[in-house]
KEMINU-597856 format. One line per 3 residues: their letters; for each residue x, y, z of N, C-alpha, C, O, CB. Coordinates in steps of 0.05 Angstrom, whole numbers, plus 5000, padded with zeros to 4 digits. Glycine has a CB too. Layout:
N
a> X Y Z X Y Z X Y Z X Y Z X Y Z; ...
! end
This chain:
99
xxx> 8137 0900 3288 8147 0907 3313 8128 0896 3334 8105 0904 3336 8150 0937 3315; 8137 0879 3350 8122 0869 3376 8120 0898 3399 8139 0915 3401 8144 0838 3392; 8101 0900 3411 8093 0909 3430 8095 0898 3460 8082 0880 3471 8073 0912 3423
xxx> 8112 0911 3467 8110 0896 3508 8089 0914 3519 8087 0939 3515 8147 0902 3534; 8071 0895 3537 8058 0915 3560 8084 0931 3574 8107 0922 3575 8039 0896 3586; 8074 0956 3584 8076 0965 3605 8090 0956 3632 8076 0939 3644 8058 0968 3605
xxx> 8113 0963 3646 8125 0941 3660 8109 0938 3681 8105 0918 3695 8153 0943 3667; 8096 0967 3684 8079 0972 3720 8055 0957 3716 8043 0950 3737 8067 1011 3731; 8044 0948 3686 8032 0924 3687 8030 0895 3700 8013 0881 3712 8034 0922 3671
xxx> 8063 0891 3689 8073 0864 3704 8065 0869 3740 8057 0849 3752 8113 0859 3698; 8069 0892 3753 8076 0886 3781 8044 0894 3783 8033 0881 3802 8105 0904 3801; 8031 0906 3774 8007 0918 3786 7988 0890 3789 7981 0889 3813 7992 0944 3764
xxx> 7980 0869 3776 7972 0849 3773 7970 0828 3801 7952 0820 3816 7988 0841 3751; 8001 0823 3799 8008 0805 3824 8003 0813 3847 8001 0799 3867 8032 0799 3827; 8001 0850 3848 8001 0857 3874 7967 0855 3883 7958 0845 3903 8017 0888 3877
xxx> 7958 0865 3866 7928 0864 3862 7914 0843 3875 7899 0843 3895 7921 0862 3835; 7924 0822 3858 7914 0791 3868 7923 0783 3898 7909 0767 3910 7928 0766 3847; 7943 0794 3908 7953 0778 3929 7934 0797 3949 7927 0786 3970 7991 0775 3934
xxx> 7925 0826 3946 7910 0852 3959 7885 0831 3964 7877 0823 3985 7903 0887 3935; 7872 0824 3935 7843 0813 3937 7850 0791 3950 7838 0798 3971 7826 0806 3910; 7862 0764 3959 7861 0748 3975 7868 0752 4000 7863 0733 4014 7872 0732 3967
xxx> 7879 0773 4013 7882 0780 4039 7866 0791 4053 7868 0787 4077 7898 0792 4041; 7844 0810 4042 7817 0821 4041 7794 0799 4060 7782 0804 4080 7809 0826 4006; 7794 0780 4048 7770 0758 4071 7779 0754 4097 7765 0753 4117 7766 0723 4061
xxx> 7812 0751 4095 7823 0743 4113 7823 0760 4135 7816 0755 4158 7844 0737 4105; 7831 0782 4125 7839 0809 4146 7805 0823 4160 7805 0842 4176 7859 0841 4122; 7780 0810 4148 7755 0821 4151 7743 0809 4165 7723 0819 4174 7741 0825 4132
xxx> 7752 0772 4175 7738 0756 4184 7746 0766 4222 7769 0771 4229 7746 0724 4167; 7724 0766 4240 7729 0772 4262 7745 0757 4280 7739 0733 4283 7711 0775 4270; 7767 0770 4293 7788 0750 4320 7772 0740 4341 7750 0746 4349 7813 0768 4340
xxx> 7787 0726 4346 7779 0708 4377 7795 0730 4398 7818 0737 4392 7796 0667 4381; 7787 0735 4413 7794 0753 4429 7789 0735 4462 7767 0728 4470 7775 0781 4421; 7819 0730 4480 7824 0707 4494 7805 0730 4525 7804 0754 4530 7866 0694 4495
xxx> 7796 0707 4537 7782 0721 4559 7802 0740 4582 7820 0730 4595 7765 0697 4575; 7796 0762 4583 7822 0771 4601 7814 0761 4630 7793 0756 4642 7828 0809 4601; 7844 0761 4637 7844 0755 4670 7868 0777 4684 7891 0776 4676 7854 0716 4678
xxx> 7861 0793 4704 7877 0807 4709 7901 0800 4725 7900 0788 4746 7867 0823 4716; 7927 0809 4712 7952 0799 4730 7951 0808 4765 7964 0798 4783 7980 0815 4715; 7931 0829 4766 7930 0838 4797 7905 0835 4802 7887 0845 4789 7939 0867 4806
xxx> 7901 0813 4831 7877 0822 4840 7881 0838 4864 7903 0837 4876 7858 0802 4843; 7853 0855 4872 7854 0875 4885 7836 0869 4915 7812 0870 4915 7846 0896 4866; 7850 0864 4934 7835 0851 4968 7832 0880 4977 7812 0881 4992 7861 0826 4997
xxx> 7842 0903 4974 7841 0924 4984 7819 0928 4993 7821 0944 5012 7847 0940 4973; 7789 0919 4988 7764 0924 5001 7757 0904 5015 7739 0907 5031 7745 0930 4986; 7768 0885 5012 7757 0862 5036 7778 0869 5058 7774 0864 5081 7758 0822 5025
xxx> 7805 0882 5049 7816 0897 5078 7807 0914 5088 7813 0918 5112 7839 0907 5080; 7786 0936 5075 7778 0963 5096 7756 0937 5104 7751 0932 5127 7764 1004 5080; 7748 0928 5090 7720 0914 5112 7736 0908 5134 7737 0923 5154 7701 0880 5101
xxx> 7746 0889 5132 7767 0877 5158 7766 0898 5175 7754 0894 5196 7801 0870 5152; 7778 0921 5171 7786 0941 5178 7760 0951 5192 7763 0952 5216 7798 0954 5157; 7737 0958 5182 7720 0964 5198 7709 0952 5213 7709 0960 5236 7709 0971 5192
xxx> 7697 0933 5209 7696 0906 5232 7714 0900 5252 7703 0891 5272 7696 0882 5220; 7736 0901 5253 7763 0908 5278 7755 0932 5290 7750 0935 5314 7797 0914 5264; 7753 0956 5265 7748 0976 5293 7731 0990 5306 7736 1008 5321 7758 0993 5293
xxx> 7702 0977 5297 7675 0970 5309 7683 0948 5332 7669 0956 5350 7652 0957 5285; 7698 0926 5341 7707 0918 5351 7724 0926 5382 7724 0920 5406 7712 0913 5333; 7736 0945 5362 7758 0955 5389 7745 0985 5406 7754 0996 5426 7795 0966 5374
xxx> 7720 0992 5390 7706 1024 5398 7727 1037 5387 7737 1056 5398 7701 1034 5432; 7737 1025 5357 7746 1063 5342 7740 1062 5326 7720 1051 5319 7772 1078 5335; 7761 1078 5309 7754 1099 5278 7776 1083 5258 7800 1088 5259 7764 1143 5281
xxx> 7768 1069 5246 7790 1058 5221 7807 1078 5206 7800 1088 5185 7774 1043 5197; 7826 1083 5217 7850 1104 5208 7866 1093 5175 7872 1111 5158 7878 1102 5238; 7869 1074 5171 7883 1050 5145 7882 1020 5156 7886 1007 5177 7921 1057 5135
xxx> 7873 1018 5124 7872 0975 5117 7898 0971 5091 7900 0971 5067 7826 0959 5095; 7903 0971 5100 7925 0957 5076 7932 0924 5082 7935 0910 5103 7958 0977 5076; 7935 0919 5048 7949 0891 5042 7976 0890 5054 7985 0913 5056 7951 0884 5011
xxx> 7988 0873 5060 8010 0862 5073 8014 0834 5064 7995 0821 5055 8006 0864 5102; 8044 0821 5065 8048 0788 5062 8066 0785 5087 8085 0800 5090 8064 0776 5031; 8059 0765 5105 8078 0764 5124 8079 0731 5130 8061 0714 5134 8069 0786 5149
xxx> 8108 0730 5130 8105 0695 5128 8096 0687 5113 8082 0669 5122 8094 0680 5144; 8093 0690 5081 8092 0678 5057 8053 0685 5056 8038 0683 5036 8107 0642 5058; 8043 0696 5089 8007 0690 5088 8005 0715 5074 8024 0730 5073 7984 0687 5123
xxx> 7980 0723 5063 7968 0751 5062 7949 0762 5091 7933 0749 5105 7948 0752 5034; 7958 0786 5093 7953 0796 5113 7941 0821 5117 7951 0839 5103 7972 0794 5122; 7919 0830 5133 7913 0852 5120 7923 0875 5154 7918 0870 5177 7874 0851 5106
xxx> 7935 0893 5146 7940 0907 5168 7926 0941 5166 7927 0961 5151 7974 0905 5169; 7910 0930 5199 7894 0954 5203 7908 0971 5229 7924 0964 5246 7862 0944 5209; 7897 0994 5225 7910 1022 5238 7881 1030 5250 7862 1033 5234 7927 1050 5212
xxx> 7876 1033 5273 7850 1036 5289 7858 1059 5305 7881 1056 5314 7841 1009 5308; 7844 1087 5314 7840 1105 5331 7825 1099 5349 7802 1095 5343 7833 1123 5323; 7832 1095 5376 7815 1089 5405 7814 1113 5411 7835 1126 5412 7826 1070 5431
xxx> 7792 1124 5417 7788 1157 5432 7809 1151 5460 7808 1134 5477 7745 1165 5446; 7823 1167 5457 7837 1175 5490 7816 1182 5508 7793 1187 5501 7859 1204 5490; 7827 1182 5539 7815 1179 5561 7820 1213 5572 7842 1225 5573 7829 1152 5579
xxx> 7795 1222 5580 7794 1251 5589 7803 1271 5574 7816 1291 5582 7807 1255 5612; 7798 1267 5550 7806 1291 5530 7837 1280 5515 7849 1286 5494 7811 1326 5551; 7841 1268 5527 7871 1252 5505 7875 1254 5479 7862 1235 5471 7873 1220 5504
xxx> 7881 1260 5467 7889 1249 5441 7887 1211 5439 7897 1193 5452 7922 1262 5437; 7870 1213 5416 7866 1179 5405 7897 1165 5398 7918 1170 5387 7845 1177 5371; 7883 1141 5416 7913 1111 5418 7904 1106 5389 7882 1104 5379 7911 1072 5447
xxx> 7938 1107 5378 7933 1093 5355 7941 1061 5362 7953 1055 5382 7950 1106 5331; 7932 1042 5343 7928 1015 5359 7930 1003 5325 7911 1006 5309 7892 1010 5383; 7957 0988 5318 7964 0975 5294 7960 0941 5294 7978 0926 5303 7995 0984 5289
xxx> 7935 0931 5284 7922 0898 5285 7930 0887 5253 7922 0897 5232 7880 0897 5292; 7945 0868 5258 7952 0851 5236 7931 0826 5232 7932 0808 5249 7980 0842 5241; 7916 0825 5213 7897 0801 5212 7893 0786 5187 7885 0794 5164 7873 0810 5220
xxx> 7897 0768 5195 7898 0738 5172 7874 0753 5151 7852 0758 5158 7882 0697 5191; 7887 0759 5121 7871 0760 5100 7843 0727 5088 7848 0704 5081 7897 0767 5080; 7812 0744 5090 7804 0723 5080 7786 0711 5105 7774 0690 5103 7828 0705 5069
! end
């Protein structure tokens, strides 16, 4: 009477071997691509703007925000001028070429 292995023999083998050759592969370290971010962020070269305008005008930088106007970037500042004899502060809205 002949003897057969074991059938889970047959599959245990192949699977084994193909485990041990994937092993170097899966251990060797990636190239990892340099990131570049999809957004960059001007928001601080607009409050600068922004304060420098309203050191400029004698106020208080109220908001700098980014803006695009006419395809340019733009940074648009919101300046408080102290009112005259107790007034309530002019608000005073300066659009200025980003950059």
């Amino acid at each position: 009477m002949t003897r057969r292995p074991h059938n889970l023999a047959w599959i245990v083998a192949p699977v084994s071997a193909v485990i041990l050759a994937a092993t170097p592969a899966l251990a060797m370290p990636q190239a990892v691509p340099d990131f570049v971010p999809a957004v960059t962020f001007v928001a601080g070269s607009c409050y600068a703007i922004g304060q420098q305008v309203a050191a400029d005008n004698g106020g208080t930088l109220a908001k700098a925000s980014e803006d695009v106007q006419g395809g340019q970037p733009v940074c648009r500042i919101v300046v408080l001028v102290k009112g005259k004899d107790g007034e309530r502060p002019r608000r005073t809205e300066i659009v200025v070429p980003q950059g």
